[in-house]
C-alpha positions in Angstrom: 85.2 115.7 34.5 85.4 118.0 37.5 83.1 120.4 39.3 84.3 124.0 40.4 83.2 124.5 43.8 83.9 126.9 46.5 84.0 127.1 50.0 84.3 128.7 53.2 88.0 127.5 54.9 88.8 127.8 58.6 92.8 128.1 57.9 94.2 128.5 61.5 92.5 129.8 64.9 90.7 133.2 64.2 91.3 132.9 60.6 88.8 132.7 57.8 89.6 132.1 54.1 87.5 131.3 51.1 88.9 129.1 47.6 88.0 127.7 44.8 89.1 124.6 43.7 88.1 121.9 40.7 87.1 118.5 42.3 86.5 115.4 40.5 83.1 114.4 39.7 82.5 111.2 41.9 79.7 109.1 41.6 76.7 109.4 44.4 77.1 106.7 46.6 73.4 104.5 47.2 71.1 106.4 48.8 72.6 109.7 48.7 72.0 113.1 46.6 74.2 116.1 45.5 72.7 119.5 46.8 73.6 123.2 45.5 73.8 124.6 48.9 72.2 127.7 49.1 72.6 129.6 53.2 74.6 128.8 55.9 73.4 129.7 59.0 76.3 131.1 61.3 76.3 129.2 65.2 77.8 130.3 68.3 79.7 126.5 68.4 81.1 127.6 64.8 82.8 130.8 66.4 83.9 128.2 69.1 85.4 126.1 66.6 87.0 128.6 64.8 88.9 130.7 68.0 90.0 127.4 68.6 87.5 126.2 71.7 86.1 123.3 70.8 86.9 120.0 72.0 86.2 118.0 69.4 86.6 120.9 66.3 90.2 122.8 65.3 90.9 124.3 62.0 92.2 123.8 59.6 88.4 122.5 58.3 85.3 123.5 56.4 82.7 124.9 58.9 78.8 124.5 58.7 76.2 122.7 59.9 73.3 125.0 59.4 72.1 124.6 55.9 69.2 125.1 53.1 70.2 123.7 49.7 68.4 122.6 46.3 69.0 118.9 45.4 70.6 118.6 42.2 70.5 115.1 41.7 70.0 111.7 43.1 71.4 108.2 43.4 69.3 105.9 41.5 67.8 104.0 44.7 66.7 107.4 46.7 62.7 107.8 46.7 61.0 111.0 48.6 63.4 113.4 47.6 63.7 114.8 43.8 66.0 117.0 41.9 64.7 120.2 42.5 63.8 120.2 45.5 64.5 122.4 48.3 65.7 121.2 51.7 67.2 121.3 54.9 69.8 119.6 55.3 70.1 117.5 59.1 73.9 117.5 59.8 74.2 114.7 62.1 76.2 111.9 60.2 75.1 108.8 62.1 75.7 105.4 61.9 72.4 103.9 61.7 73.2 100.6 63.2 74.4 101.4 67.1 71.5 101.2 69.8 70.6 104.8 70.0 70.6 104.8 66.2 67.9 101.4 66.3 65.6 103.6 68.7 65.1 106.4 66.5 67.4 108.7 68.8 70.2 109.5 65.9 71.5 112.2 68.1 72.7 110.3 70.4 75.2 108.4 68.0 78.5 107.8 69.4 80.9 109.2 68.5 79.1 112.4 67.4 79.4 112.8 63.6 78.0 116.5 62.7 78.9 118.2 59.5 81.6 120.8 60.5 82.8 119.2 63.6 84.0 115.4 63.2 81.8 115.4 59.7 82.7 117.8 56.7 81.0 120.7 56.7 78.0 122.1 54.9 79.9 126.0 54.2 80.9 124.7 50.1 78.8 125.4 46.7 78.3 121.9 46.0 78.0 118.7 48.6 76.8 114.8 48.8 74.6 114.0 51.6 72.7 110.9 53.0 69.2 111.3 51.3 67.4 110.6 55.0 69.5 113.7 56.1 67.4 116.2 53.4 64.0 117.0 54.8 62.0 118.8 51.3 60.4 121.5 52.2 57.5 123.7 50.2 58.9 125.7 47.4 57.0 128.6 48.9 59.4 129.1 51.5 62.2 131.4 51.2 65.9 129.2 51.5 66.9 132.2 53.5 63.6 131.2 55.9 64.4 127.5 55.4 68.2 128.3 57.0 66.2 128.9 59.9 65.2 125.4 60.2 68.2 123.8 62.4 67.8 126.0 65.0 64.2 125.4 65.3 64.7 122.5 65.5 66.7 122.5 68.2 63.7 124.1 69.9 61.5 121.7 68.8 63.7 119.1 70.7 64.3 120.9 73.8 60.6 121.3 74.5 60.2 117.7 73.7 62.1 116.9 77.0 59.4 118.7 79.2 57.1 115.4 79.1 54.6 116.7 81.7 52.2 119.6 80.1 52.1 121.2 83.6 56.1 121.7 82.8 54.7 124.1 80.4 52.5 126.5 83.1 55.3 129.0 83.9 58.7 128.7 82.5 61.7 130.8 82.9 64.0 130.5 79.9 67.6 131.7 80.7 69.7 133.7 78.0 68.0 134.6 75.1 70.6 134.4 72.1 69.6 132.8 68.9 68.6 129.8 70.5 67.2 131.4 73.5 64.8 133.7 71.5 64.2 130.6 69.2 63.1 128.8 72.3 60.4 131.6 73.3 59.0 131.8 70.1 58.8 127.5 70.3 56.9 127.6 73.5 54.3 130.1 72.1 53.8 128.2 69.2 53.3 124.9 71.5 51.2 127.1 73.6 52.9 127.3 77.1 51.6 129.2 79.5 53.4 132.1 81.5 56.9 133.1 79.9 59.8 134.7 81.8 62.9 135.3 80.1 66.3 136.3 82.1 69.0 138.0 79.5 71.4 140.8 80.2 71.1 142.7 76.8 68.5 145.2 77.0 67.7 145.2 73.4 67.4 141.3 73.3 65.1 141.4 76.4 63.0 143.9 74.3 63.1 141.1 71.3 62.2 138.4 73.7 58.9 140.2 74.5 57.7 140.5 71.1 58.6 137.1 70.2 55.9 136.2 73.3 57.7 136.6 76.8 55.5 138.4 79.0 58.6 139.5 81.5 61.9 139.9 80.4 64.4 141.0 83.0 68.3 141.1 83.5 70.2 138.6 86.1 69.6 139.6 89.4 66.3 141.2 88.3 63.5 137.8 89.5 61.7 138.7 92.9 63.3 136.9 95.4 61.7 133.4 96.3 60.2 133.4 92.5 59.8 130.0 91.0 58.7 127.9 88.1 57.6 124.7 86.8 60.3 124.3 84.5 63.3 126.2 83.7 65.5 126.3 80.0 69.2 127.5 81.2 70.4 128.3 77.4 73.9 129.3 78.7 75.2 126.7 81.0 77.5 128.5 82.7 77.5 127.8 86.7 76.0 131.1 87.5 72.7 130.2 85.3 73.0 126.9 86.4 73.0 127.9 90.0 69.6 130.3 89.3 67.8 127.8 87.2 68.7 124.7 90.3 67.1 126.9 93.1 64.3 128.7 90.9 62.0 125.5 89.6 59.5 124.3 91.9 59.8 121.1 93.7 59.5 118.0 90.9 59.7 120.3 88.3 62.7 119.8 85.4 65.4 121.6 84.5 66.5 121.5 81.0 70.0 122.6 80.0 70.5 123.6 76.4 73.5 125.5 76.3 76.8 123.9 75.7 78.9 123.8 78.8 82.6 124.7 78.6 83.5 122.4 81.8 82.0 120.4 84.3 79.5 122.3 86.8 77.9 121.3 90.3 74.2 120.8 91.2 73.1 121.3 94.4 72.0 118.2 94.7 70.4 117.5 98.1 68.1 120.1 97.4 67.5 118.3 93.4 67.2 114.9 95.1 64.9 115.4 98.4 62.6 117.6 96.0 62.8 115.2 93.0 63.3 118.2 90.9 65.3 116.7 87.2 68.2 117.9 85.3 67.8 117.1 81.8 70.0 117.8 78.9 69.2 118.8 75.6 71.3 117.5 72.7 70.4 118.8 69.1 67.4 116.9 67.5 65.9 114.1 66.0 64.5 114.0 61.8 61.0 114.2 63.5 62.2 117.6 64.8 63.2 118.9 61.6 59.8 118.2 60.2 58.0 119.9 62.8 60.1 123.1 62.4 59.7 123.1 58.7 55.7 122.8 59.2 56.1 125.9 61.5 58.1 127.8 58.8 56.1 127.2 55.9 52.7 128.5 57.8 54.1 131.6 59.3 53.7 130.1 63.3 57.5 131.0 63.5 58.5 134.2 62.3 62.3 134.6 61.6 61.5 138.6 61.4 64.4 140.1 63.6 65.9 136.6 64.3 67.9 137.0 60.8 70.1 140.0 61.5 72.5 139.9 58.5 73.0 137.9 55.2 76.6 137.9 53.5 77.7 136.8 50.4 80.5 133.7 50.0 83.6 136.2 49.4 82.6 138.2 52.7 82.7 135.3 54.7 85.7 136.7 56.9 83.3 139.6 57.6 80.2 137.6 58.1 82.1 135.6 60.8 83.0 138.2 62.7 79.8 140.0 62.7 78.7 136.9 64.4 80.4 137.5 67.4 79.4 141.0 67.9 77.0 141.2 70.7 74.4 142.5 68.8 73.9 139.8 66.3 71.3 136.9 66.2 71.6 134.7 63.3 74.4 136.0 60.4 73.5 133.9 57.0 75.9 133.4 54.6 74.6 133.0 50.7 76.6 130.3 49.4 74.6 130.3 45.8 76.0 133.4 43.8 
């Protein structure tokens, strides 16, 4: 017996195919489950991927790590998820068995397994997963909404890293893309303090402060000698990295988020005299995806304006390149027809 499915296909840099193809029905492994995805969520580390940028990525492959899906059935050992129900699906493929794995720290798996990077990707009509790696969510929630989860998520985990609640009095968050504006929205649910958000887009500066920043301003904009008691740099480019160094207040952390594309320097007399940290921020842990799903399904996170565009499987050339227009936030493609 075989299954039709379809998917999205990364065929050379810049290029973006979809096909349909039968595949053999193969048995689920223990402890997995076959999902119907349903959206795929569009990431700035996918465009990456697919001009060719990324260091561990290069087509050909099938992109996608962003995913809601409907489990369509289960292996005979998997308890706490049912056919039926609708999930996120966590895309970190880890081994469960290294030292990072043991302390409940998954994302730190070496090497990185990640659906559409060293892990097949989620962007295909049908898919086995691990079972742990489908968090259920309420059947109330729109699997548009759900979509939405991942990056959240990575929110989630980035304000996990500011330990201190006095990290959270006045923060300046630095870019505010998807994951920026997902960020400010975090923070307000968490119930940080003062919120200051540095972006050059004037219309995303304008989003920012109805998601809950009470100043948004473009680089170059702060008051000179302003500082804060943590800082987000969401772009990690050395000019951000510079500002967010010399803007946090003496002990306070700096948390970079954004995916560098080389190394950078710290000043780092002034980090080590003033004990102020640089932390990274590297995706999530399951608790994380819990926590954004909660936020989802009450309304405390809004995805109104965050989800700028929703294409179907056969536009997915068109989808991906609405993603990289400068005015886009999160493009979703509908996998189910």
């Amino acid at each position: 017996m075989t299954t039709t499915v379809s998917r999205i296909l990364f065929t050379a840099p810049g290029e973006v195919a979809t096909e349909t193809t039968e595949e053999p029905d193969a048995p689920l492994p223990a402890g997995h489950v076959r999902i119907a995805p349903q959206y795929l969520g569009i990431c700035g580390s996918d465009l990456h991927v697919l001009h060719g940028g990324h260091p561990f990525a290069k087509p050909p492959l099938v992109p996608g790590h962003e995913l809601s899906a409907v489990v369509v059935e289960t292996a005979p050992d998997v308890t706490g998820v049912a056919v039926g129900d609708r999930a996120v699906i966590d895309p970190i493929m880890a081994c469960g068995a290294c030292r990072a794995c043991r302390a409940g720290r998954p994302n730190l798996c070496e090497p990185p397994r990640v659906a559409g990077f060293r892990a097949p990707g989620f962007g295909r009509t049908s898919h086995i997963v691990p079972a742990a790696n489908a968090h259920v969510a309420p059947a109330s929630l729109p699997l548009d909404q759900l979509a939405f989860a991942e990056p959240v998520a990575c929110a989630v985990h980035c304000l996990s890293r500011l330990r201190d609640p006095a990290d959270r009095e006045d923060l300046l968050v630095i870019g505010a893309g998807t994951i920026g504006l997902t960020i400010v929205q975090a923070l307000r649910v968490s119930g940080a303090g003062r919120l200051t958000v540095q972006e050059p887009d004037p219309a995303k500066r304008d989003l920012a402060r109805r998601l809950g920043a009470d100043v948004a301003v473009a680089p170059g904009e702060l008051p000179e000698g302003a500082a804060f008691t943590a800082v987000i740099d969401v772009v990690a480019a050395q000019a951000t990295l510079n500002e967010a160094t010399t803007r946090v207040l003496p002990g306070g952390p700096v948390v970079v988020m954004g995916v560098p594309s080389g190394p950078r320097e710290v000043p780092l007399p002034s980090m080590q005299r003033f004990e102020r940290d640089l932390l990274g921020s590297g995706m999530y842990v399951p608790g994380d995806f819990d926590t954004a799903i909660a936020w989802l399904a009450d309304g405390r996170f809004r995805t109104d304006g965050l989800i700028t565009d929703t294409f179907s499987l056969r536009e997915a050339a068109a989808a991906y390149r609405r993603a990289a227009a400068p005015d886009s936030i999160k493009v979703l493609v509908r996998l189910a027809e």
